[in-house]
Phi, psi and omega in degrees: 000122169250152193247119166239135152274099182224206168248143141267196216197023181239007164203177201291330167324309160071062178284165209243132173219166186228126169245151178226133171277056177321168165294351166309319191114010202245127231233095203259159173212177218195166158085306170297171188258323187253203161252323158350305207270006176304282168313319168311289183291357257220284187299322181306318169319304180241358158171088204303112164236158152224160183285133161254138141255151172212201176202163165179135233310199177221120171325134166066029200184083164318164160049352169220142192266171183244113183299117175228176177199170178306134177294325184235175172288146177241147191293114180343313183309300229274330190328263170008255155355292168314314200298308209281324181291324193282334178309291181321326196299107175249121150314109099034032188323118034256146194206130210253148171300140201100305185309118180307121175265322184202136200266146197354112166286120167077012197079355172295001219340093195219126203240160206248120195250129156302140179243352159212180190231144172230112230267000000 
């Protein structure tokens, strides 16, 4: 039997939660409040993702960047990696919120979105 302890992190609540791992593989969890945080700890157990947010740069304009983020969570392992990719990454100006900067980041296929815009 394995036991973990965590916060969850998929509403504002921030419930304390406990999931245990029998030998079956079976994932029983306590502590939440909502069914999110059921499901929360479940993924965390067996397959850990996040949302990335960044910024990156904006062609031809030193110094000033554009905010962007995944579109969808990407497998935790992969962050790294992704960060490493966006460093490279120049916007394109002009650039709407919504717009794709880069098609599967990291092998993920999960694409990387602007989240504000630059004229």
């Amino acid at each position: 039997m394995q036991v973990k302890e965590m916060t969850c992190i998929r509403c504002p609540l921030g419930c304390a939660l406990k999931a245990v791992t029998d030998e079956d593989g079976n994932i029983t969890v306590t502590g939440n409040t909502c069914g999110r945080g059921a499901e929360y700890a479940r993924n965390e157990l067996t397959d850990p993702r996040r949302m990335v947010t960044s910024t990156v740069r904006i062609q031809g304009r030193k110094g000033q960047m554009v905010s962007v983020k995944t579109a969808r969570d990407i497998p935790k392992g992969k962050i790294m990696e992704c960060m490493e990719a966006l460093r490279q990454v120049e916007a394109v100006p002009p650039v709407k919120i919504g717009d794709v900067l880069v098609k599967d980041i990291a092998g993920t296929g999960v694409d990387i979105v602007a989240t504000n815009q630059a004229e």
